[in-house]
C-alpha positions in Angstrom: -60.9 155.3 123.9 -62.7 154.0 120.7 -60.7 155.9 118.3 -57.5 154.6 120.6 -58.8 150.9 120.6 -59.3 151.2 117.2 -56.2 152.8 116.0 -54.5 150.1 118.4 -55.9 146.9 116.8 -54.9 148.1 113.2 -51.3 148.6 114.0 -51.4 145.1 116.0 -53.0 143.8 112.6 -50.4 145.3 110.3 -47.7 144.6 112.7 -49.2 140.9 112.3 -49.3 140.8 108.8 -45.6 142.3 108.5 -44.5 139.5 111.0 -46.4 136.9 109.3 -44.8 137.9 106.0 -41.2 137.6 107.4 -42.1 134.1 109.1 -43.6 132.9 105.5 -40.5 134.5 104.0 -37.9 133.2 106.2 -39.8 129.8 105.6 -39.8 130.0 102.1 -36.6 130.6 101.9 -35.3 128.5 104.0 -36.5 125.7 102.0 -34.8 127.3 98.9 -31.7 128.3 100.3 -29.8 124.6 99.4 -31.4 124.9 95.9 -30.2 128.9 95.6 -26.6 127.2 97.2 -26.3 124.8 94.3 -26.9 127.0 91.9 -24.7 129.5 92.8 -22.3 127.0 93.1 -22.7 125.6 89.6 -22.9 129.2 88.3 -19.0 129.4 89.7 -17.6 126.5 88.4 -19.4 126.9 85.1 -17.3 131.0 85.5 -14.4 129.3 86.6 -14.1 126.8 83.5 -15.5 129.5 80.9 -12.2 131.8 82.7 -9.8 129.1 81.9 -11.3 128.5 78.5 -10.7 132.4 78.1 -7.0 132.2 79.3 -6.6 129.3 77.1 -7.8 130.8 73.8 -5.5 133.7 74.6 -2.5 132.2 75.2 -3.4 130.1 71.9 -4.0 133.3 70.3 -0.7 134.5 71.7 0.7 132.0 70.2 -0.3 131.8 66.8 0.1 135.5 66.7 3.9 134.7 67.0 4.3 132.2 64.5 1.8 133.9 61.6 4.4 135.5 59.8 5.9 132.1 59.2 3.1 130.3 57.3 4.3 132.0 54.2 7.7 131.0 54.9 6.3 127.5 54.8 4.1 128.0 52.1 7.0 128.7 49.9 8.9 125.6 51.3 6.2 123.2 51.2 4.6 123.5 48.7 0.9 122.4 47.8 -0.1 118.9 45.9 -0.7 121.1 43.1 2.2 123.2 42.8 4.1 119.9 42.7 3.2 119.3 38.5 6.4 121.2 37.7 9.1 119.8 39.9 10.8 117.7 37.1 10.7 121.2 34.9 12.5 123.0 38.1 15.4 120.2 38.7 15.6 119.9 34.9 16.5 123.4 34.7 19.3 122.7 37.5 20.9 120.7 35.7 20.7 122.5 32.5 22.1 125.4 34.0 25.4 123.3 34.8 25.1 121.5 31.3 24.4 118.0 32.9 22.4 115.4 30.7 19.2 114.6 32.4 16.1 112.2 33.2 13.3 112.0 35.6 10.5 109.9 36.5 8.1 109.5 39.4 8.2 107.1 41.6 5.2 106.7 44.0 3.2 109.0 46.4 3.0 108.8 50.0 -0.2 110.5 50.4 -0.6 113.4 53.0 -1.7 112.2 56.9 -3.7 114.7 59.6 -0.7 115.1 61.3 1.8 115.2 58.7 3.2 115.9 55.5 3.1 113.8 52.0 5.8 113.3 49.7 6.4 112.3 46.0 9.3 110.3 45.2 11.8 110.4 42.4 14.2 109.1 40.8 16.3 111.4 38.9 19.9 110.5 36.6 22.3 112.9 35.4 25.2 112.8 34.1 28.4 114.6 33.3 32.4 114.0 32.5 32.8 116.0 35.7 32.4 114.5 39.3 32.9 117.9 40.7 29.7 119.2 38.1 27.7 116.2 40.0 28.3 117.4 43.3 27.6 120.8 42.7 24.2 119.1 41.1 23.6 117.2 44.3 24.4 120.1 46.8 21.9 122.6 44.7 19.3 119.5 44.8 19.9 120.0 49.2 19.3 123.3 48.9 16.6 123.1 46.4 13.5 125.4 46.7 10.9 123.0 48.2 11.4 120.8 51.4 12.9 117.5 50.4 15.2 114.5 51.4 17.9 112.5 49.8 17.6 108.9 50.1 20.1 107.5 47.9 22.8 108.5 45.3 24.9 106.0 43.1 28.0 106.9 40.9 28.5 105.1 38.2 31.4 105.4 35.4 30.5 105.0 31.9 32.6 103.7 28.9 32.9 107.0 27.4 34.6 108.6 30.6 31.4 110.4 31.8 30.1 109.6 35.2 26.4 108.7 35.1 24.8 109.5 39.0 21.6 108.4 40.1 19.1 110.0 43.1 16.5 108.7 44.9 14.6 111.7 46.7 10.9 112.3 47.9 9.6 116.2 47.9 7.2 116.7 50.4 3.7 118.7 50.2 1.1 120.1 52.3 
């Protein structure tokens, strides 16, 4: 009965020390379990918000994706500051090409905003004995090569029969 008393006690003790372990665990963790809850909770929301951060950046990428093959078309259209120095040597050469006389001069800048465009403005005069040369002039100056507007065009008759027209027009830049 020695050996069985024995082998008696040292299960009881290990069955004890398991049972003590669970009750300390159980304790432990019980005191934990609103800190574990909280940070499982702030592990979601932080999943949830990097999720719709994903989603957002694709459909941005989705986006962009669609409208890359236009930045050279508006490249080309609006043109930079820089590539601004020759504009009076391209309208000049419009108006050669229809024989018109010619003169140019800047006048003024309206420099570029963050959300917009800036322009330089000009005032142009040509001339010609021909209206219809003028407004063949004017409609190639519409559809000229860089993005611009028309503000105002005069007609005025000379002495010598030749009708003398004057444009104010801004060209925009990036």
């Amino acid at each position: 009965m020695n050996h069985f008393n024995k082998r008696l006690t040292n299960e009881l003790a290990v069955s004890l020390i398991i049972i003590a372990a669970l009750i300390g665990g159980i304790l432990f963790f019980k005191g934990n379990i609103d800190t574990y809850a909280a940070n499982i909770t702030l592990a979601r929301s932080k999943l949830i918000t990097m999720s719709n951060g994903i989603l957002e950046y694709s459909k941005l990428q989705s986006q962009y994706n669609q409208i890359a093959g236009y930045e050279n078309v508006l490249n080309n259209i609006v043109p930079s500051y820089y590539d601004l120095i020759n504009l009076n040597k391209d309208i000049q050469s419009i108006a050669a090409g229809q024989n018109l006389s010619y003169s140019f001069s800047f006048a003024g800048e309206n420099p570029k905003t963050s959300s917009g465009f800036g322009s330089i403005n000009f005032n142009l005069s040509v001339g010609s004995s021909k209206l219809s040369d003028l407004l063949t002039f004017l409609d190639s100056l519409e559809h000229f090569k860089y993005l611009d507007s028309i503000d105002g065009v005069t007609f005025t008759p000379q002495g010598d029969g030749s009708i003398n027209m004057a444009v104010r027009g801004k060209v925009f830049y990036q």
